[in-house]
VMD Tcl script that draws the C-alpha trace (Angstrom):
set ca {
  {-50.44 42.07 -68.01}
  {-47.87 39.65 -69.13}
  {-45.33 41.83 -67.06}
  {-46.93 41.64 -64.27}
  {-47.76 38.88 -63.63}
  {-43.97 37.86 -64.18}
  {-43.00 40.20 -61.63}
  {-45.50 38.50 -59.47}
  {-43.81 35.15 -60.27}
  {-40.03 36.47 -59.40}
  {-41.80 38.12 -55.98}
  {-43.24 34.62 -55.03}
  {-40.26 32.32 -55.60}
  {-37.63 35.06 -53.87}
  {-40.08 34.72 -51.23}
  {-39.74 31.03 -50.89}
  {-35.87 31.12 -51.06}
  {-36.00 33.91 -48.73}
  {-38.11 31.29 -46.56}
  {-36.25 28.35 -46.88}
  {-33.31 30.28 -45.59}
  {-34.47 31.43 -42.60}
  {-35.71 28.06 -41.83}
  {-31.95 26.42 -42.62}
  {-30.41 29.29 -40.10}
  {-33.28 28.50 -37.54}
  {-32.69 24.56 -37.57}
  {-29.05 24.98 -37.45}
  {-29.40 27.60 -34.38}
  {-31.49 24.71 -32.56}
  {-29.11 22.34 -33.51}
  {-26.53 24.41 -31.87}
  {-28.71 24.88 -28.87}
  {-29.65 20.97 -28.84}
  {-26.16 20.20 -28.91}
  {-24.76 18.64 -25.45}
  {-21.85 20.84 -23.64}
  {-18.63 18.84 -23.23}
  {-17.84 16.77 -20.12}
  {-15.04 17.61 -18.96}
  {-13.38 15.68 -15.39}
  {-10.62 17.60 -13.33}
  {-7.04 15.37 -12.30}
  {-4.02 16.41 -11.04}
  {-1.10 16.98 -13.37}
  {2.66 16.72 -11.88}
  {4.11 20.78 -12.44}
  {7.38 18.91 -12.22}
  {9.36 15.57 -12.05}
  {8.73 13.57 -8.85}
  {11.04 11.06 -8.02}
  {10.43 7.90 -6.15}
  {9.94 8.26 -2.50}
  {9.57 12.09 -2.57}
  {6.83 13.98 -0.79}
  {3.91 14.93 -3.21}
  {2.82 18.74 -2.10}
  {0.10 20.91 -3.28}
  {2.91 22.79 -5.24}
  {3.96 20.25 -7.47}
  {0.99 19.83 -8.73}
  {-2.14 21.83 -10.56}
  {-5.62 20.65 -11.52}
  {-6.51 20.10 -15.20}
  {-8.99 19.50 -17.05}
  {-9.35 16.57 -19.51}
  {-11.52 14.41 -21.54}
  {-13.03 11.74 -19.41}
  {-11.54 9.12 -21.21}
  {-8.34 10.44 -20.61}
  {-8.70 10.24 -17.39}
  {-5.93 7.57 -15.90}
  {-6.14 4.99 -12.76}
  {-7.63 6.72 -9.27}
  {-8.25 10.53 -10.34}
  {-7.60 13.13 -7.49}
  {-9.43 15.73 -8.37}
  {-7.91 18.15 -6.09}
  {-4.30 19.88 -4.94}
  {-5.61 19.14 -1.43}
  {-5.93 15.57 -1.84}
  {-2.31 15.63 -1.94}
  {-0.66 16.33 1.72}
  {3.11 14.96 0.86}
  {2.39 11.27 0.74}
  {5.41 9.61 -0.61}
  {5.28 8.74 -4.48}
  {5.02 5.16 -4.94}
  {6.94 5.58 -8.56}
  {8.31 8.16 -10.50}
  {6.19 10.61 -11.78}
  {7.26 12.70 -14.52}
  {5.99 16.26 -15.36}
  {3.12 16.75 -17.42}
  {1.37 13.41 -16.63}
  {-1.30 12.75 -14.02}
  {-1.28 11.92 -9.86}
  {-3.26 9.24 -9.73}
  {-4.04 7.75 -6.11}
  {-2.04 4.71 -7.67}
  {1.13 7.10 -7.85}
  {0.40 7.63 -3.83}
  {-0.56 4.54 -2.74}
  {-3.84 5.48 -2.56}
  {-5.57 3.68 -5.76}
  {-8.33 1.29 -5.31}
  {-6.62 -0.42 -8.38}
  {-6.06 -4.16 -8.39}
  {-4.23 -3.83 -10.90}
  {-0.79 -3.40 -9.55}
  {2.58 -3.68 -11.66}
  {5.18 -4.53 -9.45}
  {7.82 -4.80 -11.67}
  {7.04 -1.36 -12.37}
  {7.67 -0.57 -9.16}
  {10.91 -2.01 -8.37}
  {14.17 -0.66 -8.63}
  {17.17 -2.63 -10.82}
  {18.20 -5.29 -8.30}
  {14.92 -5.29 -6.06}
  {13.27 -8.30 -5.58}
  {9.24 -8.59 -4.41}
  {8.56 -10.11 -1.21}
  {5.24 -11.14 0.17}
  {4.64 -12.06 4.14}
  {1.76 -12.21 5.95}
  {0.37 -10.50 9.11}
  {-2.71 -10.06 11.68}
  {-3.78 -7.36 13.25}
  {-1.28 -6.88 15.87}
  {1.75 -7.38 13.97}
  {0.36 -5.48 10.76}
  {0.20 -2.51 12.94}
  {-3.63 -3.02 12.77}
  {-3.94 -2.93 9.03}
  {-2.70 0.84 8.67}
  {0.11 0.16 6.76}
  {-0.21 1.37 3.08}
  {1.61 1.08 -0.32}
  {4.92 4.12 -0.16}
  {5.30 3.63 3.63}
  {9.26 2.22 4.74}
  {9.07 -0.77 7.76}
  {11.36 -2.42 9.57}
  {10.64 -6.71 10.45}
  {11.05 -8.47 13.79}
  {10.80 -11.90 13.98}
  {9.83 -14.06 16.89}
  {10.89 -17.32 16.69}
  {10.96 -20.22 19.65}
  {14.25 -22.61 20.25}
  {15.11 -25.15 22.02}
  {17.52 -24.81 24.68}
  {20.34 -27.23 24.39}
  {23.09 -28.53 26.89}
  {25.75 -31.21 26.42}
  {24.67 -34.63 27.55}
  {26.99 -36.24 30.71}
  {28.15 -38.58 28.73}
  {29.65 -35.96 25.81}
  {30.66 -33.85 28.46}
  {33.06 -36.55 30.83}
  {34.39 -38.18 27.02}
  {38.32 -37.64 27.59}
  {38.29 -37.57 23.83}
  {38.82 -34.25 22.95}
  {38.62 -35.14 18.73}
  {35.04 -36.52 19.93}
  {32.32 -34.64 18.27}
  {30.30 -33.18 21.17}
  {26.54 -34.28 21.88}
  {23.38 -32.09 23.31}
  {20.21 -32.91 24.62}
  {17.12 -30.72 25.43}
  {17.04 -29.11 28.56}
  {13.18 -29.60 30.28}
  {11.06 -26.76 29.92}
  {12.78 -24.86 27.86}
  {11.70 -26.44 24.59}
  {10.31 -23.45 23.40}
  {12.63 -20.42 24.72}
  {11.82 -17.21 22.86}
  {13.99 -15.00 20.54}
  {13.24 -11.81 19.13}
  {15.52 -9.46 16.51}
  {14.77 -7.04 13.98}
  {15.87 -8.86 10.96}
  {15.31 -6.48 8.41}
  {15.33 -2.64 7.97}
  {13.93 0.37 6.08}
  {12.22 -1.72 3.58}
  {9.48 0.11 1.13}
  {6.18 -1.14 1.09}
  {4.71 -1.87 -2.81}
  {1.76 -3.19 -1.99}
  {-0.94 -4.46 0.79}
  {-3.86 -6.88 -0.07}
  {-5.96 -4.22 2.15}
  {-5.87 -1.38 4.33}
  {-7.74 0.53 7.35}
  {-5.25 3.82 6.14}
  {-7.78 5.35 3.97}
  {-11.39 5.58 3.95}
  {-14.25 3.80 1.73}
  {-15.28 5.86 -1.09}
  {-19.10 6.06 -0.63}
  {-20.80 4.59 -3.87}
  {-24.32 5.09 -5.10}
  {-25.99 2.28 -4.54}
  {-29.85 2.91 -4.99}
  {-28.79 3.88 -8.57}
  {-30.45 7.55 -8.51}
  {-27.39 8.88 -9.30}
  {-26.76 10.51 -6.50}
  {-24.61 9.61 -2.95}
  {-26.07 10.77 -0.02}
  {-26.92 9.48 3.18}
  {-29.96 7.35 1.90}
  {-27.49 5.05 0.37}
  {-26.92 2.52 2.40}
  {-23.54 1.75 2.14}
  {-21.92 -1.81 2.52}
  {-20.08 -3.51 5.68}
  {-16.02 -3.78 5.26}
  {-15.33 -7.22 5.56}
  {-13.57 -8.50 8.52}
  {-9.48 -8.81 8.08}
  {-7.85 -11.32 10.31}
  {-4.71 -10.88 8.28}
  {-3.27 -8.83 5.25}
  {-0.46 -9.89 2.57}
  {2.47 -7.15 2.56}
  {4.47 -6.90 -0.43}
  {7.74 -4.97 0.49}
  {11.10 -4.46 -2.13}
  {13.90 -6.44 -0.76}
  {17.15 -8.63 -2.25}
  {17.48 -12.50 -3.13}
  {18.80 -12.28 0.82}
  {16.08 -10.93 2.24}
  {13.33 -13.02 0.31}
  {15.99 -15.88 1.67}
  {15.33 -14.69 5.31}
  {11.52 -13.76 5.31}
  {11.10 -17.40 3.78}
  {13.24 -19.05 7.01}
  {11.49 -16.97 9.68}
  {7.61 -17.60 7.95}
  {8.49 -21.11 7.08}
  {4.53 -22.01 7.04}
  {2.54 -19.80 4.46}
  {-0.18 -20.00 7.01}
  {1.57 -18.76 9.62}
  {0.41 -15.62 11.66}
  {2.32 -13.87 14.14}
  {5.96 -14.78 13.63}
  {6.67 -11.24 11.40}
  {5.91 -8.27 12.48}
  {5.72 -4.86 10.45}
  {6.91 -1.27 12.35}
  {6.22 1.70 10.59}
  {9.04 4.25 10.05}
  {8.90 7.72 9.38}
  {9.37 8.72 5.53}
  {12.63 10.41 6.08}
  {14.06 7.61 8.52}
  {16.78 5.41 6.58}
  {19.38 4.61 9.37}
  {20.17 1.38 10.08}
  {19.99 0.35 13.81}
  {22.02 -1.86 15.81}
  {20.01 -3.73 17.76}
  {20.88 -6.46 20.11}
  {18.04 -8.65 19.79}
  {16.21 -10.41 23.03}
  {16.18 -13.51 25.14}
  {14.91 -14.05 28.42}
  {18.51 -13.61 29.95}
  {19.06 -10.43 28.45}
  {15.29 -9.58 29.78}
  {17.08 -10.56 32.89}
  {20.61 -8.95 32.74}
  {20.11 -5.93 30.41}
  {16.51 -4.89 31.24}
  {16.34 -5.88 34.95}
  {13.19 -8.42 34.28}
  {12.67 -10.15 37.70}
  {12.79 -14.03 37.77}
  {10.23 -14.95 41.03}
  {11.86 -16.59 43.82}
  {10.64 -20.05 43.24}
  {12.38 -20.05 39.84}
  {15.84 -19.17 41.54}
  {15.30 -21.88 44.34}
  {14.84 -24.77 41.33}
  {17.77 -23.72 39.74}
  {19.72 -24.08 42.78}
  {18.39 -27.07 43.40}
  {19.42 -28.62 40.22}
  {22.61 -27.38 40.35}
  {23.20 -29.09 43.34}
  {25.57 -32.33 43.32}
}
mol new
graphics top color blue
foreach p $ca { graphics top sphere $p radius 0.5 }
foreach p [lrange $ca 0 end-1] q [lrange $ca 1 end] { graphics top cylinder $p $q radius 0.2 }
display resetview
């Protein structure tokens, strides 16, 4: 009886490890099955070094995919995003193609130093929408600068000119009307572009702004605000920061600058002559209306 009951004993308790097994492997399986998958996000990882001012192609480049707090500046998340924009900065191989890298980013954060070669110098001017090529100019692009500046047209007074003394120093005077005679010349050339305070060259990411977590067309998305100028930041010398400074004397000043866009391979210098209304005149056969001619006859007569 004893026996038994002993084997009855040993039955009952292998049972209840038996049990309390099966109910370890069943909350560890749920556990498992509870567990959330891992997030991954997809960026674009440089196959290859990219220097400076090369094109950025879909073959230099292959997606990856990385933590999301790996995940560095303005993530492209795909080899077509990439169409051979120029590289803003070196990129080696191995790290990630940020938007940043194509002057693409909607980061503020901008390091210019970190953008400028040994030597280069940051310079800032402003534009409007004419002369900023209507805002389409974008960080990696190469411009050239015009200026437009007004002078006053001088002549040697009577007096100066009938002095017999030829050690005299000689003396001008204003002609009337032509106070503000304008000059135009291409003052600098093939000059990168580091950064611009905004742009019309790439499109507003759409945002989610009913918070559903989801963008689609019932979020309504907000107005871009009204540019009547942009700042351009371009890499230049001591000489050039010297000449942008004398030909936008007024920090307010619109209109005296203006930007031209060149194409990525372009670096040749032109000679250019630079304008004035007589070269209008001579060079480009600009027509000066009768009355004009008959006045300066006039006044050149004794």
């Amino acid at each position: 009886m004893k026996r038994s009951n002993r084997l009855v004993i040993l039955v009952g308790v292998l049972l209840a490890v038996l049990a309390f097994v099966a109910i370890v492997i069943l909350l560890n399986q749920r556990e498992v099955a509870d567990a959330p998958e891992e997030v991954l996000e997809t960026v674009l990882v440089a196959t290859q070094d990219i220097a400076r001012g090369d094109a950025v192609t879909p073959d230099l480049v292959e997606e990856r995919q990385v933590d999301p707090e790996a995940v560095q500046g303005t993530a492209l998340r795909s080899a077509s995003q990439v169409a051979g924009q120029a590289a803003v900065f070196p990129i080696p191989a191995g790290s990630q193609v940020t938007g940043e890298a194509l002057g693409l980013g909607n980061n503020l954060a901008v390091n210019l130093p970190a953008l400028l070669e040994p030597g280069e110098k940051a310079i800032a001017f402003q534009v409007d929408r004419v002369t900023g090529v209507d805002f389409l100019i974008k960080a990696g692009d190469t411009i050239d600068v015009v200026t437009s500046q007004s002078i006053n047209v001088l002549q040697e007074t009577a007096d100066s000119a009938a002095n017999a003394d030829e050690n005299a120093p000689p003396r001008f005077e204003a002609i009337p009307g032509l106070e503000a005679a304008r000059s135009v010349k291409a003052i600098l050339q093939d000059k990168r572009v580091l950064y611009v305070s905004a742009t019309r060259a790439q499109e507003q990411e759409p945002i989610d702004t009913n918070g559903d977590g989801i963008v689609d067309e019932t979020d309504v998305q907000p107005e871009q605000a009204v540019l009547d100028s942009v700042i351009i930041v371009i890499a230049g010398t001591a000489q050039d920061a010297e000449v942008i400074k004398f030909a936008q004397n007024d920090l307010g000043e619109v209109g005296s600058l203006t930007a031209i866009v060149r194409h990525a391979d372009d670096d040749a210098i032109e000679e250019t002559l630079g304008i004035t209304i007589d070269q209008l005149v001579t060079e480009y056969g600009l027509r000066i209306p009768s009355i004009v001619e008959q006045l300066n006859e006039e006044g050149a007569t004794p």
